[in-house]
C-alpha positions in Angstrom: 85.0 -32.9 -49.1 82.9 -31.8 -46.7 82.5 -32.7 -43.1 80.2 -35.4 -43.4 82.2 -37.4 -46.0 85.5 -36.7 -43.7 83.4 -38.4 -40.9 83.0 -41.3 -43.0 86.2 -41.5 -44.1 87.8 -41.3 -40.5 84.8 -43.2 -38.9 84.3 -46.1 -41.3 86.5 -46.2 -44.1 90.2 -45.8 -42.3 89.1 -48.8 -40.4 89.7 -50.9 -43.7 86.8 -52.8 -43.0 84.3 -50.9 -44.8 84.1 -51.3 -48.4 81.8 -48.6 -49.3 79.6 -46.2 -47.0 77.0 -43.1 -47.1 75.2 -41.0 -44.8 71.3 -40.5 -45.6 68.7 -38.1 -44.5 66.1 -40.2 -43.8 63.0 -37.5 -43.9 63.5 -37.6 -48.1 66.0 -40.0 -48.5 68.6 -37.6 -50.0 72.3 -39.1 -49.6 74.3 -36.4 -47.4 77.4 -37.9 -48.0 79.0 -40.9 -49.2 82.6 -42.3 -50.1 84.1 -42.2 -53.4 82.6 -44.5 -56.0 79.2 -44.9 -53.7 76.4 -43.7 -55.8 72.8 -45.1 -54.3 69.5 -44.0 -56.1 66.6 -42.7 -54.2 64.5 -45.9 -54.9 67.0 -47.7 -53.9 67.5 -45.6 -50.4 63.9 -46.0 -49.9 63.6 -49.9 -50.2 66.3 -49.8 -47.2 64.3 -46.7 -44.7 61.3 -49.3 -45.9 62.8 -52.2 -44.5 62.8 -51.1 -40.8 59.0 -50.6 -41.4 58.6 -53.8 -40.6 61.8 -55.9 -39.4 60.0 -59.1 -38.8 59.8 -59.6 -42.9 63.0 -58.2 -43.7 64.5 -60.9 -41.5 62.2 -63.4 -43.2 62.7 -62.1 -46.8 66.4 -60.4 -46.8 66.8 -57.2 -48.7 67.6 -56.7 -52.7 70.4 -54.1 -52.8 73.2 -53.9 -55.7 71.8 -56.0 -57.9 71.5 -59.1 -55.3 69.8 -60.6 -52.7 70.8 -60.2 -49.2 70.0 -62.8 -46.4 69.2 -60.8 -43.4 71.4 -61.7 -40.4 69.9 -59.1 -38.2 67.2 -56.8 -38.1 65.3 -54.3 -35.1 63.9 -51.0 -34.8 67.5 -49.5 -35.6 69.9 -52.4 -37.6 69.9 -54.2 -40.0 72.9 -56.8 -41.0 72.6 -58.6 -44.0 74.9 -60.9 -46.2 75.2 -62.1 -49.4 77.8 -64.7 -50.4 81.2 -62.8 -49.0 79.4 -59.7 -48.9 77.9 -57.9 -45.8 75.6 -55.0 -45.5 75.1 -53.2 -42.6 72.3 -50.2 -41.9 71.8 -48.4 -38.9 69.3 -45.4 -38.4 69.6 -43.0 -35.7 67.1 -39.9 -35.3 67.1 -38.2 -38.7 69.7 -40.5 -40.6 70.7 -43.5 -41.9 74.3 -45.1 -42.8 74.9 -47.1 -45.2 78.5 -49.9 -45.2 79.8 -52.5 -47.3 81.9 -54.6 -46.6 83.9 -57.9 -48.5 84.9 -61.2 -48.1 89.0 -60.0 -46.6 87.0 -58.0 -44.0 86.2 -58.5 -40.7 82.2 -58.3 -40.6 82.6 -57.3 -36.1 84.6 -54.1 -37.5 82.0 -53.2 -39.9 79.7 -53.2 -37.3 81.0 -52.1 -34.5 82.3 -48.9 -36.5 78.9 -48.1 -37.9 77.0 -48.8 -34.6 80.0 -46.6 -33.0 79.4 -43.4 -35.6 75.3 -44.0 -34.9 75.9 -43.6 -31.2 77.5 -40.3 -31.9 75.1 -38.9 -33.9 72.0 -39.7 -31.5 74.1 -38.0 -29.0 73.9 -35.2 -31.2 70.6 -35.6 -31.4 71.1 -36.3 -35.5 
């Protein structure tokens, strides 16, 4: 493992309230780092950089992300929350990256959040 994915793990997973998580570079889209089992495609990483282009419509239209449709809960200049059925999604960008968590229906959505948006802060203070 290398020191991104033991981020992730100690950030987000060990919280038990993210499902599934990944780091992304967000100049080519090109996954850093990502827990086990978490494979995103670059198409797929792009539709979700694309959807902070322009967070009016991705509140009004959701987002399409593993294989479903994802009513948009939230969405700025640097989150975006999203659900669908017991599901959640939440994005956050920072400078040069982007994470990626899942989360399920026997987790608490506030944990997801505040984890990701907690491992964002730390990365802009790096300047990342």
């Amino acid at each position: 493992m290398n020191q991104l994915s033991n981020l992730l793990q100690d950030a987000l997973i060990c919280t038990d309230h993210v499902q599934q998580c990944a780091i992304v570079r967000r100049k080519d889209a090109s996954v850093r780092a990502s827990s086990i089992g978490f494979h995103l495609y670059p198409d797929q990483v792009q539709l979700l950089l694309d959807a902070f282009k322009a967070p009016a419509q991705t509140r009004e239209e959701g987002l399409y992300f593993d294989d479903s449709q994802f009513k948009c809960v939230r969405a700025d200049k640097s989150s975006i929350y999203a659900k669908c059925n017991k599901r959640g999604l939440v994005l956050v960008k920072t400078v040069t990256l982007l994470i990626i968590a899942t989360y399920t229906e026997s987790m608490y959505p506030s944990v997801c959040v505040e984890a990701v948006e907690k491992l964002a802060d730390y990365f802009k203070e790096k300047g990342k």
